[in-house]
C-alpha positions in Angstrom: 155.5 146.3 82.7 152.5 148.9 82.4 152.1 151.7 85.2 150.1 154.3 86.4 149.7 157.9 84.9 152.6 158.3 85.3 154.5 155.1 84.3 153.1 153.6 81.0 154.4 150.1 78.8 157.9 151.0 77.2 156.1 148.9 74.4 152.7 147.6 73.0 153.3 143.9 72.5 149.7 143.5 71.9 149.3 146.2 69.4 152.5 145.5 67.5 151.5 142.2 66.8 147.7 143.5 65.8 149.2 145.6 63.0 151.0 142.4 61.4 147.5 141.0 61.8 146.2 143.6 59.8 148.6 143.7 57.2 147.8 140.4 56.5 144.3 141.0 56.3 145.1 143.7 53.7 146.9 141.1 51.6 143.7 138.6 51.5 141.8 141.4 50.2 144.7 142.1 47.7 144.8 138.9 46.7 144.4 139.1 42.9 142.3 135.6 42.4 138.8 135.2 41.6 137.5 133.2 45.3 134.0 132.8 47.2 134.9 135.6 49.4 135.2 138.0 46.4 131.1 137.8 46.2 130.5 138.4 49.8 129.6 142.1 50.3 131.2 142.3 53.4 134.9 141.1 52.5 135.5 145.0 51.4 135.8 146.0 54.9 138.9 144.4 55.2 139.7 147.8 54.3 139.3 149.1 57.7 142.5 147.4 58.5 143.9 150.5 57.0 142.3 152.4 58.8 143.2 150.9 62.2 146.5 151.4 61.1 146.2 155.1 61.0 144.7 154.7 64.2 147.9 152.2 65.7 150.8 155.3 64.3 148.8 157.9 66.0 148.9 155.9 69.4 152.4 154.8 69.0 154.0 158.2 68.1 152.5 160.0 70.7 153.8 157.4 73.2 157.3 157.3 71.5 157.7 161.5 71.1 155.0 162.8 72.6 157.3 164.0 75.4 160.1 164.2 73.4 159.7 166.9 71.0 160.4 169.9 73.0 162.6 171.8 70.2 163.2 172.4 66.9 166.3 169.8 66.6 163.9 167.1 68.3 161.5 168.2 65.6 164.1 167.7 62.9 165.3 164.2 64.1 161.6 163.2 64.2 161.2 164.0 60.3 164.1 162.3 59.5 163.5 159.4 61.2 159.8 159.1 60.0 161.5 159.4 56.5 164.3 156.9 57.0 160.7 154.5 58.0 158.5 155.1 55.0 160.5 156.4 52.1 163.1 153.9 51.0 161.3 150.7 51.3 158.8 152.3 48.9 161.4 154.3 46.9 163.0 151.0 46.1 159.2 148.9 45.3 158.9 151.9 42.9 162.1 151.3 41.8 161.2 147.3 40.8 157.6 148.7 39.7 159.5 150.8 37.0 161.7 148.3 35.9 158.9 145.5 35.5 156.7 147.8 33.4 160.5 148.9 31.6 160.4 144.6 30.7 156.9 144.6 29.6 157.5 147.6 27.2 160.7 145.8 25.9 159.0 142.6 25.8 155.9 144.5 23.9 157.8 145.5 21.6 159.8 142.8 20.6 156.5 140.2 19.9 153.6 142.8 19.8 150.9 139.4 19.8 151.5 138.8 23.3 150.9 140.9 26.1 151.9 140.5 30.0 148.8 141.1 31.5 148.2 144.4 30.4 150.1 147.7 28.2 153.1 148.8 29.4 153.2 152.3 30.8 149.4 152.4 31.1 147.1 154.6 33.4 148.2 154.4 36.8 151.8 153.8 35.6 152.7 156.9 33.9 156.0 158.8 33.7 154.5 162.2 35.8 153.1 159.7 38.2 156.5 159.2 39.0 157.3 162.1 40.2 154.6 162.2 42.0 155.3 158.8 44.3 158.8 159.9 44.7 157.4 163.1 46.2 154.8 161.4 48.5 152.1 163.1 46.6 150.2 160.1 44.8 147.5 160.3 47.6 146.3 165.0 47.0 143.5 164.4 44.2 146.5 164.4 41.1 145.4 161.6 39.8 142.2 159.5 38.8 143.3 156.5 40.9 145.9 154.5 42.2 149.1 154.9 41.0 152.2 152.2 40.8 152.3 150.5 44.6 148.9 151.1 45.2 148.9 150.8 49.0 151.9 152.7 48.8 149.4 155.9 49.2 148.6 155.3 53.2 152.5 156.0 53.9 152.4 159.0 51.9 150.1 160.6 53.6 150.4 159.1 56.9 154.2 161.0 56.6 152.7 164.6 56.1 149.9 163.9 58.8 153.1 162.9 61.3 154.8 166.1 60.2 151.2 167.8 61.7 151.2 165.5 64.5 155.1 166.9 65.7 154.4 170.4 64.6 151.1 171.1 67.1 153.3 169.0 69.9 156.1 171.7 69.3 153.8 174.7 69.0 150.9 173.8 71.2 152.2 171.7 74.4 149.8 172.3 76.4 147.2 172.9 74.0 147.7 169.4 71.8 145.3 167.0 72.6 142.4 169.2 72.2 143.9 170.4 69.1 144.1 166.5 68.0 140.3 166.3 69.0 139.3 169.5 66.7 141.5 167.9 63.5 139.9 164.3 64.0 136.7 165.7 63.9 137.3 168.4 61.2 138.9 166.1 59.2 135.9 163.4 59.6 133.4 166.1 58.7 135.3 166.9 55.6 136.0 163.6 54.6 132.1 163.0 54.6 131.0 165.7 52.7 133.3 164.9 50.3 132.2 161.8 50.1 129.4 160.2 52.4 128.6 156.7 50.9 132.2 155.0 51.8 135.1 156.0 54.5 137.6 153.9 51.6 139.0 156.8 50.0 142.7 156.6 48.8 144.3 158.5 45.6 141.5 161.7 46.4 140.9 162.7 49.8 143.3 160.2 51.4 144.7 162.5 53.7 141.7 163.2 55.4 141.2 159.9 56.1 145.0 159.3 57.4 143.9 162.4 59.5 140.6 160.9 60.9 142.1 157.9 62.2 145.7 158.7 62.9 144.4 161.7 65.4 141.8 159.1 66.8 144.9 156.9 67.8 146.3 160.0 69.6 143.1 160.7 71.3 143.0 157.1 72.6 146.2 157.4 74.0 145.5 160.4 76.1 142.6 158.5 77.4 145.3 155.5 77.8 148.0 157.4 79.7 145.6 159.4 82.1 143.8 155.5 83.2 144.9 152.9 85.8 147.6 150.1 85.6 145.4 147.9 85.6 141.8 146.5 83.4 139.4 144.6 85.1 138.6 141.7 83.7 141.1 141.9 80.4 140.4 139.0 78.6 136.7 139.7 78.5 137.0 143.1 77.5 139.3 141.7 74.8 137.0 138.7 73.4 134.1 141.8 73.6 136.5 144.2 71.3 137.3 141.0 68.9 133.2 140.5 68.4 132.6 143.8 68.2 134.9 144.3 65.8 134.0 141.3 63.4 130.6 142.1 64.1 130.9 146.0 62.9 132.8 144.4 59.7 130.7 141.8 58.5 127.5 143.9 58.9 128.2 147.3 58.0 127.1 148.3 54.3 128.8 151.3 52.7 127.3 154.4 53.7 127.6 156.8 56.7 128.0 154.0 59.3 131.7 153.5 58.4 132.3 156.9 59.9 132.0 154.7 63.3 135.1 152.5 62.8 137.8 155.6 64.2 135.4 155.3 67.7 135.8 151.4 67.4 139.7 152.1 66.8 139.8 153.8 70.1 138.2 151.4 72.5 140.4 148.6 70.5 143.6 150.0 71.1 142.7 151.0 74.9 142.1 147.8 76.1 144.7 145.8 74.3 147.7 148.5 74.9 146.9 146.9 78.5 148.2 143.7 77.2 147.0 141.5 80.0 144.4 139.4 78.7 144.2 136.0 77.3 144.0 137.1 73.7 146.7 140.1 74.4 148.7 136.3 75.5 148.5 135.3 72.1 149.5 138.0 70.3 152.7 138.3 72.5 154.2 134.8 70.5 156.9 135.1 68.5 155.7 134.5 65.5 153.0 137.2 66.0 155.4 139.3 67.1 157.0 138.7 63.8 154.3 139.8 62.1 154.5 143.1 63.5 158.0 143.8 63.5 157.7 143.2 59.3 154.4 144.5 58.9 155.2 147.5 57.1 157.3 145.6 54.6 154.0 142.8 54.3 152.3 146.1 53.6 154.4 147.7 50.8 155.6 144.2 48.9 152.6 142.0 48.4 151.3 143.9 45.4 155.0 144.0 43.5 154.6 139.7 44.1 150.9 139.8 43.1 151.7 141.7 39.8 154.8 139.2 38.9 152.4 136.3 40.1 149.7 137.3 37.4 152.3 138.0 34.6 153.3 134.5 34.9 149.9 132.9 35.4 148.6 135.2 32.1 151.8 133.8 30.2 151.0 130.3 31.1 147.9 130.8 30.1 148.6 132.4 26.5 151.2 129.9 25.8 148.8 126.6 26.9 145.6 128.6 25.8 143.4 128.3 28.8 141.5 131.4 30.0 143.7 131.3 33.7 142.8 135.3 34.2 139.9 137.0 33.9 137.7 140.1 34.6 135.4 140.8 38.0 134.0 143.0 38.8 136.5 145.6 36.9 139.4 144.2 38.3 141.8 141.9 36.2 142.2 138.2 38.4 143.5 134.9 38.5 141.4 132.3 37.3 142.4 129.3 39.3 139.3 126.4 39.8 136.3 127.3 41.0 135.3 130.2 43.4 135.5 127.4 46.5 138.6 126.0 45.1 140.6 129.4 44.9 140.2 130.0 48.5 143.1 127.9 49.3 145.1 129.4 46.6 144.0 132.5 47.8 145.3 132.0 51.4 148.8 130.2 50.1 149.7 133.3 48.3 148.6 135.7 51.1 151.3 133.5 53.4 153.5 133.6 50.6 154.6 137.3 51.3 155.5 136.6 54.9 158.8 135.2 54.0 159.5 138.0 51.7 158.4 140.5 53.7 160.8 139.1 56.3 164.1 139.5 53.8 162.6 143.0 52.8 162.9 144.2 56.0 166.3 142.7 57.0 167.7 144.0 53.5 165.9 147.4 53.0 163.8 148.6 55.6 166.4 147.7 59.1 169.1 149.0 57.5 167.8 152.6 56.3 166.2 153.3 60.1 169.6 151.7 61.5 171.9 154.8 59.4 169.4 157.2 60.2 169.9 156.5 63.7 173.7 156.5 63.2 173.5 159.8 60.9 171.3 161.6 63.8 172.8 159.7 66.9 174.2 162.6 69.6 177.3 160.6 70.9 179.0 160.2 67.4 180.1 163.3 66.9 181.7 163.7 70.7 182.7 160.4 70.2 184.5 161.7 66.9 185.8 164.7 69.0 187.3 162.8 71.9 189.2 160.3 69.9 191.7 162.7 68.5 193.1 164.0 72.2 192.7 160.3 73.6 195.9 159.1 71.4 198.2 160.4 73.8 201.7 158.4 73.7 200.9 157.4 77.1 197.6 155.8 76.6 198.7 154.4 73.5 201.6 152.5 74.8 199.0 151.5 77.4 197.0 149.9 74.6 199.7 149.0 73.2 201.4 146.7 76.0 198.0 145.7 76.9 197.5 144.2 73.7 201.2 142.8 73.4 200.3 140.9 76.7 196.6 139.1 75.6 199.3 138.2 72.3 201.8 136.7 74.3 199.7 134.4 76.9 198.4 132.9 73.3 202.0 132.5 71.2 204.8 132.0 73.8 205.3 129.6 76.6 205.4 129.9 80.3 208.9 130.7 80.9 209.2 133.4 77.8 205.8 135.2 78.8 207.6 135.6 82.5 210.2 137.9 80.7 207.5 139.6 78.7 205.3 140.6 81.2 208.2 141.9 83.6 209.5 144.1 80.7 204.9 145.1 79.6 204.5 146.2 83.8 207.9 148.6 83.5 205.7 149.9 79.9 202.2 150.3 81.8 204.3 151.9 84.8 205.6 154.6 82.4 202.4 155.1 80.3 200.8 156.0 83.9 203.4 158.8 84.7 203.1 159.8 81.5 199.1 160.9 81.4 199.6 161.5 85.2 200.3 165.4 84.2 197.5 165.2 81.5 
């Protein structure tokens, strides 16, 4: 499956199935109940999932068109296609986020003692901010904080920073990777200045960050594509990338050290896109693989459920008067047991969103790649073209007599169909002089 230089994996088992990974991770960290692991310093850098994902898209699209964009109608098709993958999955979450907040005004209005977990319309759910999600523009500074899907803000900007990634591949061929060097490292040396005690930014300088890691995955598959077939010793250099990685989670405090994780990103995604190791094994099962094929729709759901999962748990609560949400830590959770007991919870509702990720994907997100494929595809229009001439009278009694014959072997005996097919050969015999002259 994997080659040489020259002759590299048509896919990345390994690394599909470590970005489902990491959308789940996301989700934990999501998770809007009050558990033990919400005291433990070190759960925040869950976060770096995202960040890994930045790093995964900049690998993948520079295997998938990083030949391929060689003109300005390659270039197009690429933009399209990026769109048809990011936009209408979150255009329609918006869509649901509106409507639910819609309900909650309604509602607010009709029995103004009870609220639904919070005020309808509220900061971070305003009219203008909109506009601004429908535009891909939650993520340029515009607004104090999140706003609507929250993690909606990594696609947005991870779809301008692929617009960058296809324009210097069109402009600068030759040129690209050490253009990809000079923009991971400018935009890492922005992104600290602007802010040097944590790599988590999001509604501010977001794009930097999607910058910082995505061009890191690019860089990591030059190094990839110009390396041998072959790793020795995969599953140890895999087991050393897993520690590694828990160990550069669980022990790094916020501060310049985060600034790391893009050169931890690299070696990760090197030595699993060789896919031949014991843990690359287990990533390659189906359910794994799963994962990664709905991972985007994990991603850009789980906080729609979360939200509709709190309404109800605060309504429950109101109605039976028991305190079942609460403040931490500025952030609004569900109160269910103790810390220890709402780990399980925790981890059921985190599963939870697989399955409805799964219908997501097949209802929303599958379709609007499938008719931007169709819409872009080069064969329909000649296919279009040459369907007009090909209804010749000859070819279409050839069609014609052909299908008359599969009819007749099913309705008519054995003696009749004799008859019939004498009479269909004489047909077929004159459709063939017929186009003979064509």
């Amino acid at each position: 499956m994997l080659g040489t230089k020259s002759a590299i994996a048509a896919r990345f088992e390994a690394l599909d199935a470590l970005r489902g990974v990491c959308a789940l991770l996301v989700v934990l960290f999501h998770v809007p109940v009050y558990h033990a692991l919400k005291d433990i310093g070190s759960f925040a850098n869950l976060q770096f999932c995202v960040d890994m994902f930045f790093a995964l898209s900049g690998f993948v699209l520079c295997h998938a068109y990083g030949q391929r964009l060689n003109d300005s109608a390659e270039g197009f098709r690429f933009v399209v296609l990026r769109f048809a993958r990011l936009w209408p999955l979150h255009i329609v979450i918006l869509a649901l986020f509106v409507g639910l907040e819609t309900g909650k005004f309604v509602f607010s209005r009709a029995d103004t003692a009870f609220a639904l977990d919070s005020q309808a319309f509220a900061a971070g759910r305003s009219l203008w901010e909109i506009v601004t999600n429908i535009l891909f523009l939650q993520s340029f500074n515009l607004h104090p904080g999140m706003s609507w899907n929250g993690p909606a803000w990594s696609a947005a900007v991870e779809f301008y920073v692929s617009i960058l990634f296809a324009a210097v591949v069109l402009i600068f061929p030759r040129q690209r990777y050490a253009i990809f060097l000079a923009l991971c490292l400018t935009a890492g040396v922005l992104l600290y200045q602007v802010s040097p005690d944590k790599l988590f930014v999001s509604s501010d300088w977001g794009i930097l960050r999607a910058m910082y890691g995505f061009f890191a995955g690019c860089l990591a598959y030059q190094l990839r594509a110009h390396s041998h077939a072959e790793l020795t010793a995969p599953s140890l250099w895999e087991a050393c990338c897993v520690v590694l990685v828990i160990a550069f989670a669980a022990t790094r405090p916020w501060g310049p050290s985060h600034y790391a994780f893009p050169l931890l990103a690299i070696i990760v995604l090197y030595v699993f896109s060789y896919d031949q190791g014991a843990i690359s094994k287990t990533l390659r099962s189906p359910i794994l693989q799963k994962l990664g094929l709905w991972s985007y729709s994990i991603y850009m759901i789980h906080t729609l459920l979360f939200q509709v999962t709190k309404m109800a748990i605060s309504f429950v609560g109101q109605k039976a008067h028991l305190d079942l949400v609460g403040w931490h830590n500025e952030e609004k959770l569900m109160l269910l047991g103790t810390p220890e007991q709402a780990v399980l919870p925790a981890l059921i509702l985190t599963v939870l969103v697989v399955p409805a990720a799964a219908l997501s994907y097949r209802w929303i997100e599958k379709p609007a790649m499938d008719a931007a494929r169709d819409l872009l595809s080069p064969t329909r229009s000649a296919e279009t073209a040459l369907a007009k001439p090909a209804m010749s009278p000859g070819i279409v009694a050839a069609a014609f007599a052909g299908r008359i014959s599969r009819s007749s072997a099913r309705l008519f005996p054995r003696s009749a169909r004799g008859s019939i097919e004498t009479g269909l050969g004489r047909l077929r015999a004159m459709s063939r002089r017929g186009t003979a002259g064509m």
